[in-house]
N, C-alpha and C positions, 0 to 999 in steps of 0.2 A: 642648451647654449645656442647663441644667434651667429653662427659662425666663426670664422677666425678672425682676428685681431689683422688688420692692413691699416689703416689711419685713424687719427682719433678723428677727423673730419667726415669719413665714414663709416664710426660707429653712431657718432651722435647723428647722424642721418635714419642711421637701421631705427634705434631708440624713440624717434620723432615720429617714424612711419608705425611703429608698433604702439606707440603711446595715442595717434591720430587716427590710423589709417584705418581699423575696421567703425570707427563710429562715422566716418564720413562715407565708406561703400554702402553702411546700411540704412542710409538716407534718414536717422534722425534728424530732432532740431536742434539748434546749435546749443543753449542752453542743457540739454540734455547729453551733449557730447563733452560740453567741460567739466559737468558734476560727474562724470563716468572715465575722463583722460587723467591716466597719470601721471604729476607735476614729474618734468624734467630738471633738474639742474642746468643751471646757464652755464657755469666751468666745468660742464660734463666733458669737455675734449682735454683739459687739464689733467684729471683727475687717473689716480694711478690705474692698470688695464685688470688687476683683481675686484678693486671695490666697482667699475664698469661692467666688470660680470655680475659682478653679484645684484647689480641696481638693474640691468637685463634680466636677469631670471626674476625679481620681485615686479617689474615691471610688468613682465609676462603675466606674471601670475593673475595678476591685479585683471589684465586686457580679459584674459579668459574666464573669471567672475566679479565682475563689477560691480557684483551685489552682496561680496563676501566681505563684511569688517575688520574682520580676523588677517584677509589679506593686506588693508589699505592698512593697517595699522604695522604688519612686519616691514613696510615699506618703510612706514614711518620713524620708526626704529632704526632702518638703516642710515636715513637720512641724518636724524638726533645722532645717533652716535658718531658721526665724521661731520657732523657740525654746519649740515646745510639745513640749515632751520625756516627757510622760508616754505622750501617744499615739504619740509616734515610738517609744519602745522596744515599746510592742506590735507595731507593724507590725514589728519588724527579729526580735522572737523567733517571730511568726510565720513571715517569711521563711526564718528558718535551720529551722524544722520544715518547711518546705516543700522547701528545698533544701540538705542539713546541709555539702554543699560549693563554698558560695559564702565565698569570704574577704573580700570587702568587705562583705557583711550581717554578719558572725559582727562584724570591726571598728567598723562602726557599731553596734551594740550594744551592745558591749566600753562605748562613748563616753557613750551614753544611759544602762547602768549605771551608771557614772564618775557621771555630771552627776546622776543620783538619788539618789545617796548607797548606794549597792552596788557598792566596791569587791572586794570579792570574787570576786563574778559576774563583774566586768568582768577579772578577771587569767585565770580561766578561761578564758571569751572568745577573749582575745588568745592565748592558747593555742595555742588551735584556730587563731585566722590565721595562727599560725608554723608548725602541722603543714601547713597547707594553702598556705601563701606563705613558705618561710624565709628568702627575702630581700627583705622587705620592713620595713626596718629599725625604720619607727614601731612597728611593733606590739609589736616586740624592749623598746623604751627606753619605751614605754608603758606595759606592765609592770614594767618594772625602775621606773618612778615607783611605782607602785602599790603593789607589792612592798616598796619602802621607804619609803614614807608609810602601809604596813599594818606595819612594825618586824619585817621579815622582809629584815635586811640583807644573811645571805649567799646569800638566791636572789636578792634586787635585783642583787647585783656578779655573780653567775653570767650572768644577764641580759644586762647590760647590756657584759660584757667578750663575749658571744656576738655581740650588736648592733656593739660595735667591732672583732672580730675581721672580721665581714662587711663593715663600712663604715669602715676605720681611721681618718678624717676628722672622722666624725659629732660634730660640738658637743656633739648632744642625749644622746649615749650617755657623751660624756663629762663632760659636767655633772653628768650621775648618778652618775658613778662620783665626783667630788668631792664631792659630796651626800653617797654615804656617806663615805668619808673623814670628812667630819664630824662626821656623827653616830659614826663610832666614836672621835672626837676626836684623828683625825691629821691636824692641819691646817696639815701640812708639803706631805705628799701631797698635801691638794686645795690648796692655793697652788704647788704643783708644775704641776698638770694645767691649772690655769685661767689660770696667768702662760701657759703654753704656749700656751693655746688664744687671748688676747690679743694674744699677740705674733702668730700666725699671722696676726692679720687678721679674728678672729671681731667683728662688732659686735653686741653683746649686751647692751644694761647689767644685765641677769641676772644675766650671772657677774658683774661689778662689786658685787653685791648679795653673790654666793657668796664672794668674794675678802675682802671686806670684812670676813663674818662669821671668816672662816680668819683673818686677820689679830688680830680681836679674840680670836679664842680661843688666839694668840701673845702677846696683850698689847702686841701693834705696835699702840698708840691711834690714833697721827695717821695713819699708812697704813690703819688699819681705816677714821677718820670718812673719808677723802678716796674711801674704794671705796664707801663704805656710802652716801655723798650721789650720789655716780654711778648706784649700782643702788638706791636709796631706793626701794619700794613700784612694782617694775618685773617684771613679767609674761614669762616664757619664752614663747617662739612659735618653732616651730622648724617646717621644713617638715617639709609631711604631704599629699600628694597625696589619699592619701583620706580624711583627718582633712578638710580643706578643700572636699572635693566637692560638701558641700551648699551650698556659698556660691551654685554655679552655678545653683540651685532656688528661690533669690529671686526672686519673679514679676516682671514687667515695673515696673509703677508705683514701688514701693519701690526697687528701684536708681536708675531716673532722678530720682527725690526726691533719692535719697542721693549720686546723681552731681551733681545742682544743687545742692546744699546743699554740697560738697564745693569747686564752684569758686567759689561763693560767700564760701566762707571763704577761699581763697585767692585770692580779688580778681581772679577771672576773671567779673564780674558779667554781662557782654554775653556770657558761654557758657552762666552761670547762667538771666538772663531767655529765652535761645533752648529752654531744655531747657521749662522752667515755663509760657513760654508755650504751646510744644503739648499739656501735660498740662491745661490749664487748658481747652483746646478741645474736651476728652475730660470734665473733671470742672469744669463751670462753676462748681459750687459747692464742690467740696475746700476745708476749711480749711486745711489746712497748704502748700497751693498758692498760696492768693490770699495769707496771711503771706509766705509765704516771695518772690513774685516782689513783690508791696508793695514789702516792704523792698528787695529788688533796684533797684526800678526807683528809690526814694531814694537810695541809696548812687550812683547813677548822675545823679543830679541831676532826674530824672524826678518831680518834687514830685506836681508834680498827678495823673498817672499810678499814684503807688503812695497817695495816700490816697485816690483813686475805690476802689482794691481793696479797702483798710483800711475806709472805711467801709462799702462791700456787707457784707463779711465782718462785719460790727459789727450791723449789719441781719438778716445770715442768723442770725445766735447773739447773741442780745443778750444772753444771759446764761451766756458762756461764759470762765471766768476766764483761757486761755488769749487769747483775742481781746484782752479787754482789757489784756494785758501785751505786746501784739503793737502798741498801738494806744499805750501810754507807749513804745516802743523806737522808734514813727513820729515821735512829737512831741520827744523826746530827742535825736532826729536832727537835726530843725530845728530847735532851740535853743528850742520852748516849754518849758521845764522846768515851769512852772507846771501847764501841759494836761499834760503826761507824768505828774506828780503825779497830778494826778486820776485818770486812767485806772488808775494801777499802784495807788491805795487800793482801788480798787472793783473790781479784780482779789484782792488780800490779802481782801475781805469776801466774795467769790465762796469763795477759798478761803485761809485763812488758812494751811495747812501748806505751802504749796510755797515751795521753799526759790529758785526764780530770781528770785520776786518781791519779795522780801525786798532780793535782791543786786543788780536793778534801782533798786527804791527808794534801795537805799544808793550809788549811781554816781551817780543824780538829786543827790541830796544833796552827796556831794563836790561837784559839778560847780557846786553853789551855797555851796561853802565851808563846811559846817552839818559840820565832820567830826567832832562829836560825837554825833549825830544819824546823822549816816552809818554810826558806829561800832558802833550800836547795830543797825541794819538788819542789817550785816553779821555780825553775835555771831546774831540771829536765821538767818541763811543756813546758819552752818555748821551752826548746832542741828538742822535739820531734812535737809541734807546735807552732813557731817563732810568727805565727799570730794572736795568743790566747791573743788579750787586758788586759781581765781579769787578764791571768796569771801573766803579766807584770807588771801590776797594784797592786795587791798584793801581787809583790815583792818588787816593789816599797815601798808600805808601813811596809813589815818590815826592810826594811833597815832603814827609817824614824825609827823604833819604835828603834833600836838599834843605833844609831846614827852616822851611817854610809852614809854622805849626797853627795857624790860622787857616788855611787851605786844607791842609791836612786833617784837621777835626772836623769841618764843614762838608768835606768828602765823605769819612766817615761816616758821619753823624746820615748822609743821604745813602750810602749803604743799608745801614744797622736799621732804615728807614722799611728798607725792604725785602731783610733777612735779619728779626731783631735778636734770634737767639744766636749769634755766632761770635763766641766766645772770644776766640782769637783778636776778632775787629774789634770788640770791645774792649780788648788790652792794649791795643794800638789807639782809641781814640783817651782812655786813661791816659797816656805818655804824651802824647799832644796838649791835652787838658794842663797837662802838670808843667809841661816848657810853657804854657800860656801862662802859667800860674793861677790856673783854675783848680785848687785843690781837692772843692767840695765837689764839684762837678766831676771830678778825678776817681773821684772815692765811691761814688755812686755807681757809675757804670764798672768800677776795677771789682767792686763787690759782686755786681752780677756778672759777670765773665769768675769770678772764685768761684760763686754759685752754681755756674751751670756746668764748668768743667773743674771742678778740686784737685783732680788727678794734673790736670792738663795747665794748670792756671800758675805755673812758677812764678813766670814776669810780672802779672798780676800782684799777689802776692808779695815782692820784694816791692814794686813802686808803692802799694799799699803801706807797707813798714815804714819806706822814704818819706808818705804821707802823715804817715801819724810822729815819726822824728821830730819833723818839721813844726808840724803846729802843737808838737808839746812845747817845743824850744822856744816857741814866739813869745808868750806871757812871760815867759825867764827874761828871755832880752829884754820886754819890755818893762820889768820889772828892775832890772838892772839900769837900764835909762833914769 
């Protein structure tokens, strides 16, 4: 370890002279000193004082064999997994010059060209992992992404039929091969492969997204929106042992955050306070620790226990706009709306663009009936993050409560855009639909919300019944006309 912890403006100095300092005392030349220094991070003085250590010791490692693969590649791994990807790809093309037959540097590279916008480089790459591993199927159907998101379709299908010849199972291999189907516009074929890959048992709402588009480019509408709200703005993840590796290279503190935050949300509070507590023994003053086990110890009924934290933390950063939207999320708990008010303005003036505080304020607000006022917070939330479901969703719902059902379906409708399977919102935009007098449109989405929750889907359900009343009754009146 490089010493103790005094500034981050003199850590990232120790790191600079240790990444520099012995290739410049031992009078090489200067090209031979950058293929030999290992890449710094530029927000190295940001970054938390665990993953610091740990990018010191790899760094170390690296200075004291320059000629070890094995080491520029752990580096690099540190880097991919906290998501500094400009200096992981130097460590990974360094690595394959050090060692040209390693198949998992040549693949992590392949990933870090990917993520830098050089796909190219990365089909190359992946090349070289199939010369050196041919049956390691990722690297097969990785390219064949590549390859047909570069509009080089018949090496994509060469690809990716090579991938399912070796893995006949593979999902991933054969999503691509639907993929293209599509783009050459036989969207018999890819509705062929992906009903297939459905029925088998594959859960993906990806292909739901891929089915949907086959379906519309049939002119099948209603089976197109019912795939298309299934796979709505839904992300392929397919396994990849060494696509995933780096997850393992998340340093200690960061996982146990992500581990208590994780049973936090899923209302395992007393596993949550047990992890936060011992990290808090470690980092007395952590902010995102005293927040986070604060609110724990509220949600457990521990009043007085989580505003000692909140207030310390208010104390240590008195002028940190996160603390104070930490500190209306403590008071909104207890029922001071009014103090929660306060806190979440004076958070917005610390910093006016963050789109949570906005979507806080706007919950305050419902919560005191103001949902015109609320309405407005929420329009400010999505402005600043378009992506923000929630936000969406309860704007959604005050439009519903003021009776505004054109706004209210169009909010909706940009939710369920980016969380399609949620049941609930899709019974709210069915009621919307139906005050519009959109019945068919009513009946569609009120079906998939019956579908995804049966148990959970009562309102669904009855507006359903409403719906079929209705346009039984119609032909009767108009037959009575």
């Amino acid at each position: 370890m490089l010493g103790t912890w005094n500034t981050s403006t003199a850590r990232l100095a120790l790191l600079f002279l240790i990444a520099a300092g012995a290739a410049g005392c031992s009078g090489e030349d200067r090209s031979t000193d950058q293929r030999s220094t290992p890449p710094i991070p530029e927000r190295l003085a940001e970054m938390d004082r665990d993953l610091v250590e740990h990018i010191e010791q790899r760094v170390s490692a690296v200075r004291e064999e320059t000629g070890n693969a094995e080491r520029w590649l752990q580096l690099g791994l540190l880097y991919e997994a906290h998501e500094v990807y400009g200096p992981a790809l130097e460590c990974y093309e360094r690595a394959v010059e050090l060692d040209p037959d390693q198949p998992r540097a040549w693949y992590h590279l392949a990933l870090m060209q990917s993520e830098t916008g050089d796909p190219a480089s990365g089909i190359v790459s992946l090349e070289r992992v199939s010369e050196l591993e041919a049956s390691y199927v990722p690297a097969l159907w990785r390219r064949g992404f590549l390859l047909l998101e570069s509009g080089r379709l018949d090496e994509a299908e060469s690809t990716l039929l090579e991938a399912r010849r070796i893995a006949p199972r593979d999902a991933a291999a054969q999503s691509g091969l639907a993929r293209v189907a599509l783009q050459r516009g036989d969207a018999e074929e890819a509705v062929r492969i992906l009903e297939a890959l459905l029925a088998d048992g594959v859960r993906q709402p990806y292909l739901h997204h891929l089915l949907g588009s086959a379906y519309r480019q049939l002119s099948q509408w209603d089976r197109a929106e019912l795939e298309l709200i299934r796979g709505r703005n839904s992300k392929a993840v397919w396994p990849d042992p060494w696509g995933h590796e780096a997850l393992g290279h998340r340093v200690e503190f960061y996982v146990l955050l992500k581990e208590a935050k994780g049973a936090s949300d899923s209302g395992r509070s007393e596993v949550a306070i047990s992890i936060m507590e011992d990290l808090l023994r470690k980092r007395p003053d952590d902010r995102r620790t005293l927040a986070g086990l604060g609110r724990a110890y509220l949600r457990v009924g521990r009043a007085e226990d989580g505003l000692r934290l909140l207030h310390r933390m208010l104390e240590l950063y008195p002028d940190h706009f996160e603390v104070e939207l930490n500190m209306a999320a403590a008071y909104e708990h207890l029922g001071d709306l009014e103090q929660a008010l306060t806190h979440v303005d004076r958070s917005i003036e610390l910093n006016p663009a963050f789109a949570p505080t906005y979507r806080r304020r706007g919950t305050i607000l419902g919560r005191q009936r103001r949902f015109q006022q609320a309405a407005v917070e929420f329009e400010r939330a999505v402005r600043f993050a378009p992506d923000d479901a929630v936000a969406w969703t309860s704007l959604g719902d005050c439009w519903v409560q003021l009776g505004q059902w054109g706004p209210a379906a169009a909010s909706l409708e940009s939710a369920l855009r980016l969380v399609p399977q949620d049941a609930k919102t899709l019974a709210k935009l069915g009621f919307a639909r139906m005050q519009l007098g959109d019945f068919q449109g009513a009946e569609t989405v009120l079906l998939e919300a019956n579908r995804l929750s049966p148990e959970g889907s009562k309102a669904a359900r009855l507006m359903l019944e409403q719906i079929r009343q209705r346009t039984s009754a119609e032909p009767e009146t108009r037959a009575r006309r």
